[in-house]
C-alpha positions in Angstrom: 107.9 -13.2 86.5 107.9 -10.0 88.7 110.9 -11.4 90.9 112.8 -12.9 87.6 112.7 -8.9 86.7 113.4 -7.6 89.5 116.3 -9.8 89.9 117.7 -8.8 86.3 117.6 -5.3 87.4 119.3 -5.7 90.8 122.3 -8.0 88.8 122.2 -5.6 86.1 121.8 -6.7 82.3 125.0 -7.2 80.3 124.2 -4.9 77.4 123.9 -2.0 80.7 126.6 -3.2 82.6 129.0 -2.8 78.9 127.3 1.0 78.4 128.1 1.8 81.8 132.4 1.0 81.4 132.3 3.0 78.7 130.8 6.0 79.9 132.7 5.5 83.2 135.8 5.5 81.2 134.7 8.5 79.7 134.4 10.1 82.7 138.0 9.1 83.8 139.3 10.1 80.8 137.3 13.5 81.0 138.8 14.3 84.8 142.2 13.1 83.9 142.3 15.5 81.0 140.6 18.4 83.7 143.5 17.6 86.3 146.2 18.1 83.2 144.5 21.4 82.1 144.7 22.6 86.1 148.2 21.5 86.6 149.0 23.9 83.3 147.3 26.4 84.5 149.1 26.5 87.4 152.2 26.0 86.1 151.4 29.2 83.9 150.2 31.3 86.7 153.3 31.0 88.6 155.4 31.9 85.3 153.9 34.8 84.5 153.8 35.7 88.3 157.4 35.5 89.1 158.3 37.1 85.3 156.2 40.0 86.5 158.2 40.5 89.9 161.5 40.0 87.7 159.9 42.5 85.4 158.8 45.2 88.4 161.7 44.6 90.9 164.6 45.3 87.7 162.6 48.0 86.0 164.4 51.8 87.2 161.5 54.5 88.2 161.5 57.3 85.2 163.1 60.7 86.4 159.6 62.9 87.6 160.5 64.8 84.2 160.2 61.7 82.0 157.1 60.3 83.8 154.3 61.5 81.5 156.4 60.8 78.6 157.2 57.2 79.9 153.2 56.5 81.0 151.9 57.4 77.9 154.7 54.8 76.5 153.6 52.2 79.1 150.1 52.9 78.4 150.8 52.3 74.3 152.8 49.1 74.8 149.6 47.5 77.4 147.1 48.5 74.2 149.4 46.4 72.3 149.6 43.7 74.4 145.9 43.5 75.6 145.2 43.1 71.8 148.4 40.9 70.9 146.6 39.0 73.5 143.5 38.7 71.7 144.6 37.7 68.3 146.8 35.0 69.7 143.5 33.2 71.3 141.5 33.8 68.3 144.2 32.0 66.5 145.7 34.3 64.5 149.4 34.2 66.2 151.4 35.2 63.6 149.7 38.3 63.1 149.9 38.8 67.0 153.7 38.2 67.0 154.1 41.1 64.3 152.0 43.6 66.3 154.0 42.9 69.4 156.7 43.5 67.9 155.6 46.6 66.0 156.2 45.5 62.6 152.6 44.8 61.8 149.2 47.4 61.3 148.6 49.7 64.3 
């Protein structure tokens, strides 16, 4: 009786073996889902990476008599996008769209 058990273990019992497919194909699933979400996030980092270089390398220097005037501008519009930011993962994008583009509450 011992060996018939051990034997059932080592060949594995049908109602295990059907438990184990389906949280192996859970785990497939769950990586090929994780492999998606990297491959967007890259794609995104590089986006946002080479619109920032656009962004820095077409952007003129302010005159040195306009510089306080144009960093306290620059400072303004990063506020506004740090908390654009915000309300677009909180879900509230429509909100965050009029803020951006000044037309909502400041």
């Amino acid at each position: 009786m011992r060996q018939a058990a051990i034997q059932n273990e080592l060949n594995g019992r049908p109602e295990l073996t059907k438990t184990e497919d389906l949280i192996t194909g859970g785990f497939e699933g769950m990586f090929r889902d994780n492999i998606r979400i990297v491959r967007s996030q890259q794609a995104l980092h590089a986006l946002l990476d080479t619109f920032v270089k656009t962004v820095l390398t077409c952007l003129p220097e302010p005159s040195r008599d306009s510089e306080p005037q144009a960093i306290a501008r620059a400072k303004d519009r990063y506020h506004r996008l740090i908390k654009t930011a915000g309300q677009t993962m909180s879900g509230n994008a429509h909100a965050a769209l009029q803020d951006l583009v000044g037309h909502g509450p400041n």
